[in-house]
C-alpha positions, 0 to 999 in steps of 0.5 A: 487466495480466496478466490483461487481456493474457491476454483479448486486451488489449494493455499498455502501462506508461509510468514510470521505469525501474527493476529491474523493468522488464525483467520487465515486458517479458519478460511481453509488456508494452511498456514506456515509460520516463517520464523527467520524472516526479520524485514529490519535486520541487515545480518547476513547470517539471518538472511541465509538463515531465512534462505534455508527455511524458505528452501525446506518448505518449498522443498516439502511442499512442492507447489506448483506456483509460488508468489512472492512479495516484499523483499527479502521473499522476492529475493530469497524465495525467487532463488530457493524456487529457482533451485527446485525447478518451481515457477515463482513470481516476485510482486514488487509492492514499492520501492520502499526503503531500499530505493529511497535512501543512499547507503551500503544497504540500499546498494546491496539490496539492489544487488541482490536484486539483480542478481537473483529476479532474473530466475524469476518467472515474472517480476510485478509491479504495482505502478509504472514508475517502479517498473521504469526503474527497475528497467532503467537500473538493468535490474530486470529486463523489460521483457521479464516484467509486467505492471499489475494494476495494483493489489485491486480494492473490494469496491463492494465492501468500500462503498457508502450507501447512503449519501454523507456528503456534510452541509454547508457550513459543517466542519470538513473532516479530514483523515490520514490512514497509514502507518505513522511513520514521517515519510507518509506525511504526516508532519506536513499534514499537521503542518498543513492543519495548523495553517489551516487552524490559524486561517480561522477555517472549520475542520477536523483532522485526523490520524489513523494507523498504527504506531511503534512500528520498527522503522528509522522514520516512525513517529514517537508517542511523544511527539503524536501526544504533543500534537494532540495536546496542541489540537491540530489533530487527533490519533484514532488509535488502530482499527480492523475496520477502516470503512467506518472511518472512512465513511464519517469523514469527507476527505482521506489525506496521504501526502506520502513521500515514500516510495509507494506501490499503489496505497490502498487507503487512497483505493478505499477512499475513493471507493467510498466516493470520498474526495482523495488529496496526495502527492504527486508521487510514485503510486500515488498519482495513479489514483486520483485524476487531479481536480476531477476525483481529487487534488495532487499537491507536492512532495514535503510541501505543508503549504502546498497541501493546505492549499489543497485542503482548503480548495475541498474546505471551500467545495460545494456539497454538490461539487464533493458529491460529483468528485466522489462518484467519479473517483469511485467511479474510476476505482471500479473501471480500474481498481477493482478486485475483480480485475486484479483476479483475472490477471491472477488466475490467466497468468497461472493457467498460463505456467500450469495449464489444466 
């Protein structure tokens, strides 16, 4: 957004409040507060409302391009741009939820899904197994989509300078940045860490992200407070700087089973040519190249995982060193923000030619 302001277009941003919506203002962005958009809630009558609300400040404000993303706003915003003639995108951020659990829910999602994307421009996705799936389920025609590169990493700002590969000998330190929330790995982690622990191995585990979060699969302070009296890891709380983190440990860990788009701390992390371990899973793969910038282990695998972990206990510093240039190095021939840019501004010009 910055980027495009900086060329000339004017933003808008329409979404709940929140602590960042203040920053969003003083960079210059006019700021709507969406005040019917409840991700959680399944009340049809909601649904309709947020409908309504997303339809009168399109109608107000008459942009020319409308992006939309996650999915109730790919859902309703596509339809409340598609009935005022505005040209809008839907940017498919993960399957999440909707995909990876079978209920009534998930089936009228998809539905709806299908319905209303095709009055979209485009429909995005963020790797190509989302993508294949929305193909293969006849929710989108192949011809009506495009695979975005992921949300791009500021390989500038994610980048050690300094050389903080640990000595032999040292304890290997280890981290987890993600919601807390079952379905990014964080028990198998601790699994992991506790087999680990009981090998005799010198390490240091820890979790990084938010807690309490809405969601069926979150992970209760209880239980973090009985992980961390037991020792197997400790809980950093939450930050606004993740580079700081990142750039004391030698090894960011997801081990995600959920369906991912492209996960942003694995982009991090590699930038800052820390070793990366995660799953061979939708979004997660496509960022590490295995035993080269990192490892992939399997889904809901704590062993698995803890083979991987002792293989990065078990490098040399030298061998850590060169898998971290090469997976920033990766990072920049096919991650980088810049990239993600260029796809944004030529796909405008392409709707709105100047």
């Amino acid at each position: 957004m910055k980027d495009l302001q900086e060329r000339g277009y004017n933003i808008i941003v329409a979404a709940p409040p929140d602590e960042y919506s203040d920053r969003l203002v003083a960079m210059g962005f006019r700021f709507i507060p969406l005040k019917k958009l409840n991700s959680k809630s399944y009340n049809p009558l909601n649904d309709y409302f947020l409908y309504r609300e997303l339809y009168g400040i399109l109608k107000e404000h008459r942009p020319s391009i409308v992006f939309n993303y996650t999915i109730k706003p790919n859902i309703y915003g596509v339809y409340a741009a598609s009935r005022l003639k505005i040209p809008a995108f839907a940017v498919v951020t993960g399957l999440g939820y909707v995909f990876t659990h079978k209920n009534l829910i998930s089936v009228a999602a998809q539905q709806l899904y299908k319905r209303i994307l095709n009055k979209a421009n485009e429909i995005w996705f963020l790797n190509a197994d989302d993508q294949r799936t929305f193909i293969e389920t006849k929710i989108v025609p192949e011809e009506q989509t495009f695979l975005l590169p992921g949300e791009g990493i500021d390989t500038a700002q994610f980048n050690n300078t300094t050389d903080t590969v640990r000595a032999a000998g040292q304890p290997t330190r280890f981290i987890l940045v993600a919601r807390m929330i079952y379905d990014k790995g964080v028990k198998e982690f601790v699994e992991a860490s506790r087999i680990l622990k009981n090998k005799g191995h010198k390490f240091e585990s820890a979790l990084l992200g938010f807690m309490d979060v809405v969601n069926p699969k979150a992970i209760s302070r209880q239980q973090m407070n009985e992980w961390t009296e037991e020792g197997v890891v400790s809980y950093l709380g939450v930050t606004d700087n993740v580079s700081r983190f990142i750039e004391e440990t030698d090894c960011v860990v997801l081990p995600s089973y959920y369906s991912e788009g492209i996960p942003r701390t694995l982009m991090e992390g590699a930038s800052m040519k820390k070793v990366v371990i995660t799953t061979n899973n939708v979004g997660c793969k496509e960022v590490v190249d295995d035993g080269i910038t990192g490892f992939l282990c399997n889904k809901k695998d704590a062993a698995d995982l803890a083979e991987k972990m002792e293989r990065v206990i078990n490098l040399a510093p030298h061998e850590r060193r060169e898998m971290g240039e090469k997976g920033r190095e990766k990072m920049i021939n096919s991650f980088d923000e810049k990239i993600i840019k260029a796809i944004y501004l030529k796909k405008i010009q392409a709707v709105q030619p100047s």
